[in-house]
C-alpha positions in Angstrom: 0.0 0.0 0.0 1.5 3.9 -0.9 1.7 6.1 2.0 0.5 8.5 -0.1 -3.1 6.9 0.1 -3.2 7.9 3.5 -1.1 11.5 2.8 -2.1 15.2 3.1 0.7 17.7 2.5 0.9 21.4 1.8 3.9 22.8 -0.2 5.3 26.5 -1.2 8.3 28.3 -2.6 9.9 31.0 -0.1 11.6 33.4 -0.9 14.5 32.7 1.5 17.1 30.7 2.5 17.3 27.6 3.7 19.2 28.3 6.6 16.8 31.2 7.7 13.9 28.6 6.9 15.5 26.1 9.2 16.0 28.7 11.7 12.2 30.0 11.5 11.2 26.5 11.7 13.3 25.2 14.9 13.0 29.0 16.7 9.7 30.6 16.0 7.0 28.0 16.2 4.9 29.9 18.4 4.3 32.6 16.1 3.3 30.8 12.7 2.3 27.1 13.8 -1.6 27.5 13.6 -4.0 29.6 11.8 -4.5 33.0 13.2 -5.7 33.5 15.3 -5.1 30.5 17.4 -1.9 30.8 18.9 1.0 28.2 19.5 3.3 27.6 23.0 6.2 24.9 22.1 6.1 23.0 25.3 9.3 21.1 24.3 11.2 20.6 21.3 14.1 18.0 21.8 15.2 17.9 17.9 16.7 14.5 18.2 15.7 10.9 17.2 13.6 9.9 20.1 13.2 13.3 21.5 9.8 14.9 22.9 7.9 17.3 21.1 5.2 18.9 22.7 2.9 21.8 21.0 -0.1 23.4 22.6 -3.1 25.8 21.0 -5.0 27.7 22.2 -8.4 29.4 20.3 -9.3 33.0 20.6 -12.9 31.9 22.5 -10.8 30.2 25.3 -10.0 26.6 23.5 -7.6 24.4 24.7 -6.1 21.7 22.9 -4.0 20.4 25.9 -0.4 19.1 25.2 0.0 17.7 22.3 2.9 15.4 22.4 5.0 12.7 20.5 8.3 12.4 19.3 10.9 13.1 17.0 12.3 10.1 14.8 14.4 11.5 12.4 16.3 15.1 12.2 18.4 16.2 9.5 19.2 19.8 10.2 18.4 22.1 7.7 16.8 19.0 5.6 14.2 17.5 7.4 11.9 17.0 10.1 9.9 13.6 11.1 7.7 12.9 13.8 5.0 10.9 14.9 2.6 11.4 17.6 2.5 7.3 17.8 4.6 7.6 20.6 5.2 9.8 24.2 8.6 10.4 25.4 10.4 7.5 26.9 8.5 5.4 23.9 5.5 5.2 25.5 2.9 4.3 23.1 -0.1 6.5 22.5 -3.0 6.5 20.3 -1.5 6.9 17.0 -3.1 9.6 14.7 0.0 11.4 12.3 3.4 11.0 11.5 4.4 14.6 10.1 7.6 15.1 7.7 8.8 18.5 7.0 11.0 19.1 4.2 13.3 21.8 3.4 14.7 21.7 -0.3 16.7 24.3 -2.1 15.1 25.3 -5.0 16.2 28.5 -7.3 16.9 31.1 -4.7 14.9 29.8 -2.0 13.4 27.1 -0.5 10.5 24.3 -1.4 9.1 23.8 2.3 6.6 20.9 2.4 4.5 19.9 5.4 3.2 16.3 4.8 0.5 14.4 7.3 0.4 10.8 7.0 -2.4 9.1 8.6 -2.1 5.8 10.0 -5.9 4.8 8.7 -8.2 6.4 6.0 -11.0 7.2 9.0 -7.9 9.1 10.5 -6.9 10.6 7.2 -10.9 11.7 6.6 -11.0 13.3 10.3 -7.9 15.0 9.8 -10.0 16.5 6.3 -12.7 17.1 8.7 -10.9 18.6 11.4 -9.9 21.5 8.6 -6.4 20.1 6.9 -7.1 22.5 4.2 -7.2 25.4 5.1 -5.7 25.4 8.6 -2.5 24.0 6.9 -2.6 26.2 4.5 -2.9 29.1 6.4 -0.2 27.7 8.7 2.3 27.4 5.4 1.3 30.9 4.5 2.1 32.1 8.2 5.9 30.7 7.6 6.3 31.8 4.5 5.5 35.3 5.4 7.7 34.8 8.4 10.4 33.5 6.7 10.7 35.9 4.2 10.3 38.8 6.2 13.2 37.2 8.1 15.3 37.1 4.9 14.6 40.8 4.4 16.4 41.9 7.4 18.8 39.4 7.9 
């Protein structure tokens, strides 16, 4: 079977380098991580195989999403990014839901930045459609592209 049955992604060119993309990415999470106006607190972010990453949101009428936790699995700085929420820190299993992949490609005088979801199951896949992939992922793309480039501009 193709991962890419079970795959949602969102992709765009910026205008920056990849350096300052990687640096956006890994540094400023809580300021383009979720559509606006939701906002992001990193909890923890141990880039390392096996490390704990933990993301909270919080919605503008008082929403809480509680931790949301998992781990990293691979890190390639300045590359790429995989996680999956499969797992807690410590490899304690959880209710699995996404692995996430986040890709950083030179490409003309920027970067190809890709978010990719892939969904254990296609019920999980169709909630994650239902839960808003599109646009909320858009959005969030859009949010680090801005970010990113305005970072390039006064860099």
């Amino acid at each position: 079977m193709s991962s890419a049955q079970h795959e949602l992604s969102v992709s765009c060119h910026i205008a920056a380098p990849r350096e300052i993309v990687w640096k956006v990415w890994t540094d400023l999470k809580d300021q383009w991580f979720c559509p606006k106006p939701w906002q992001a607190e990193v909890i923890e972010e141990d880039l390392r195989p096996g490390g704990r990453s933990a993301v909270r949101m919080f919605g503008p009428d008082g929403e809480d999403t509680g931790p949301m936790e998992g781990i990293f699995l691979e890190v390639v700085p300045v590359e790429r990014v995989v996680s999956t929420d499969a797992y807690a820190s410590g490899w304690i299993p959880q209710e699995p839901f996404l692995t996430s992949i986040w890709s950083f490609v030179e490409e003309g005088e920027g970067t190809r930045f890709t978010a990719t979801a892939r969904h254990w199951s296609d019920e999980a896949l169709k909630r994650h459609q239902e839960m808003g992939f599109h646009p909320g992922w858009d959005q969030m793309a859009q949010q680090f592209k801005d970010l990113c480039e305005t970072s390039a501009a006064i860099a």
